[in-house]
Structures are given as C-alpha cells and as structure tokens.
C-alpha positions as a printed NumPy array, in Angstrom:
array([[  0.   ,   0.   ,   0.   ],
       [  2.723,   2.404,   0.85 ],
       [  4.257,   1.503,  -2.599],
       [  0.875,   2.688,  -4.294],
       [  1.017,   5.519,  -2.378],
       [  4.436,   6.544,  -3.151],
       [  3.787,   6.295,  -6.333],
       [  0.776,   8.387,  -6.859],
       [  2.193,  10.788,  -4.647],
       [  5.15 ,  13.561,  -4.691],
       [  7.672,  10.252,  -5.004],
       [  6.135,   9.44 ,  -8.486],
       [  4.704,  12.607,  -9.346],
       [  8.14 ,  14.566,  -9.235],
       [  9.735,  11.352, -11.322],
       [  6.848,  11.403, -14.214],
       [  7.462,  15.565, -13.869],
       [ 11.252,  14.853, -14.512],
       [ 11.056,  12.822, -17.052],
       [  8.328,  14.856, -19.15 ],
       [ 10.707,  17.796, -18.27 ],
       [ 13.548,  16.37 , -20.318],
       [ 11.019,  14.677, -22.835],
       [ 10.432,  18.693, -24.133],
       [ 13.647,  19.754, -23.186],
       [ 15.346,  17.331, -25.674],
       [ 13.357,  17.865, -28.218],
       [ 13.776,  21.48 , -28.094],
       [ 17.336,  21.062, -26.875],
       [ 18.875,  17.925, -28.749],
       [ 22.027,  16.95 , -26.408],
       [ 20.642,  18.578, -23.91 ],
       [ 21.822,  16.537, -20.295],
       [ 23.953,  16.724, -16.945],
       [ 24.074,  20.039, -15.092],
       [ 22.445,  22.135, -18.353],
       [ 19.579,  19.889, -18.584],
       [ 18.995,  19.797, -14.412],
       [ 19.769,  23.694, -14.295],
       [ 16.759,  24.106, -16.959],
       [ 14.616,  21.961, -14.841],
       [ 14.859,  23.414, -11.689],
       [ 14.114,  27.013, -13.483],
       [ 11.264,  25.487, -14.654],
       [ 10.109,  24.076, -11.388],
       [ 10.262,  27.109,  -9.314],
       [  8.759,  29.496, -12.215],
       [  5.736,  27.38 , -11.128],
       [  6.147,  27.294,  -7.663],
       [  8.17 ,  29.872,  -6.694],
       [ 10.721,  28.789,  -3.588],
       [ 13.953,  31.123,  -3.745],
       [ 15.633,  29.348,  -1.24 ],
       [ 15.031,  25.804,  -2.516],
       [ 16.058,  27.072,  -6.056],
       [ 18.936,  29.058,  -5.232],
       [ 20.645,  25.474,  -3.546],
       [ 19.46 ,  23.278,  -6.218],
       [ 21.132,  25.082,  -8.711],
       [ 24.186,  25.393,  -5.9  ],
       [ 24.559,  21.489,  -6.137],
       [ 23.41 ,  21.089,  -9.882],
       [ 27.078,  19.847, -11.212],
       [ 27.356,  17.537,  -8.834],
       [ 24.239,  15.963,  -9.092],
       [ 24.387,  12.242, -10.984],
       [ 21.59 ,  11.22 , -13.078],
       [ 18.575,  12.348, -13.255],
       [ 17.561,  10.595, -10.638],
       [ 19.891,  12.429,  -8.56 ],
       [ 17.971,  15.319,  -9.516],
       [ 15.106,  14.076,  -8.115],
       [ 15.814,  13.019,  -4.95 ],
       [ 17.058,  16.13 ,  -4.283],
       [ 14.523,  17.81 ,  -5.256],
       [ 12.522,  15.302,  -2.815],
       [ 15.282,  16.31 ,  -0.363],
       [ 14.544,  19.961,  -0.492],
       [ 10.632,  19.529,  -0.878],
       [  9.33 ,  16.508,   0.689],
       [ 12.198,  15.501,   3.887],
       [ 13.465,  12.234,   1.159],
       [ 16.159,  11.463,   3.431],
       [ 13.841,  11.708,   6.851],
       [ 12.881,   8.56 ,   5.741],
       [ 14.452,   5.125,   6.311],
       [ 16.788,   3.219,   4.48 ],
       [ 14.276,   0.914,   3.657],
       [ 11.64 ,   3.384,   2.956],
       [ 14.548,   5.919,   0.586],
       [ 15.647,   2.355,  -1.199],
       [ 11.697,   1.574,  -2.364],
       [ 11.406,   5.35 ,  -3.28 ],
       [ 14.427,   4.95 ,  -5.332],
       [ 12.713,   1.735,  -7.058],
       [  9.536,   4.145,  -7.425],
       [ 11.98 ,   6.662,  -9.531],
       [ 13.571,   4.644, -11.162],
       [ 11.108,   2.777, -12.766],
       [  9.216,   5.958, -13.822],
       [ 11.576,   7.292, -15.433],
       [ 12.761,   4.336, -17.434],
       [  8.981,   3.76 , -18.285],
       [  8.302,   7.228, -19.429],
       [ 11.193,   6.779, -22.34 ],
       [ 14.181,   8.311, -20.448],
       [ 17.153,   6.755, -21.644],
       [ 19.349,   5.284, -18.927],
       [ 22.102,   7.398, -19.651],
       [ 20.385,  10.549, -18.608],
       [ 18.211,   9.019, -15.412],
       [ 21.396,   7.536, -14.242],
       [ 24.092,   9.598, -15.251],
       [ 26.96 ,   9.078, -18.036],
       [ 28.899,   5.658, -16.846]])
C-alpha cells in the first residue's frame, strides 16, 4: 500500500514531472543533459512554484548531481524531507523513480548519469 502511495504521490509525481521535463527539453534542446539539462529543470520548477531558497541550492549542487535521478531526490530532499525517511523506505522510493523514469522513455544514460 505504501508503494501505491508513493507512487501516486510527490515520489512518483516529481519522477513522471522529470522525465516529461527532459522529454520537451530534448526535443527542443537535442544533447541537452547533466548540469544544463537539471539547471533548466529546476528554473522550470520554481517558475511554477516559486521557492527562492530551494532554487537558489538546487542550482548550488546542480554539477554535482548524478543522473537524473539524482535530480530528483534532491529535489525530494529539499521539498518533501526524502532522506527523513528510512533506508528501507529511501531504497523503495528509489525503485519508485527509477522505474518511472525508465517507463516514461528516459534513456538510462540521462536518469542515471553518463557511466
């Protein structure tokens, strides 16, 4: 149930947000990825809902972010207390991403940084 929940909530709504984010990034950006493709999210995020703060350290920590699925747990992090949560609880979240992302056509490249 928690799973489920996870899912339909901020855990899997901020992965399906990601990966539609670099869905019409790319295709208005071909080669678009690592810190110029997260840097372009996070503008985008906050031009909805506005959060100086959380903006102004996500783009603090946006070259050394890997993945991105790095991107969103830390935008979790900032937003939603991701690592509050136990190890068991931040390893099924991770699943949760993960698996969005690679379902919504994001090539594993970007969601899990260059290897």
């Amino acid at each position: 149930m928690m799973k489920w929940l996870a899912r339909k909530g901020a855990v899997g709504g901020t992965a399906r947000w990601a990966a539609q984010g670099y869905e019409s990034l790319s295709t208005e950006n071909p080669g678009i990825s690592g810190p110029e493709l997260y840097r372009a999210l996070i503008h985008v995020r906050f031009t909805a809902l506005p959060n100086a703060d959380q903006e102004q350290f996500l783009m603090s920590i946006a070259d050394q972010v890997i993945g991105l699925r790095g991107l969103v747990v830390a935008i979790l992090t900032v937003e939603a207390g991701f690592t509050e949560n136990t190890p068991q609880n931040q390893r099924m979240f991770m699943e949760i991403i993960d698996e969005e992302l690679l379902k919504h056509g994001v090539p594993r490249d970007i969601a899990f940084g260059q290897s």
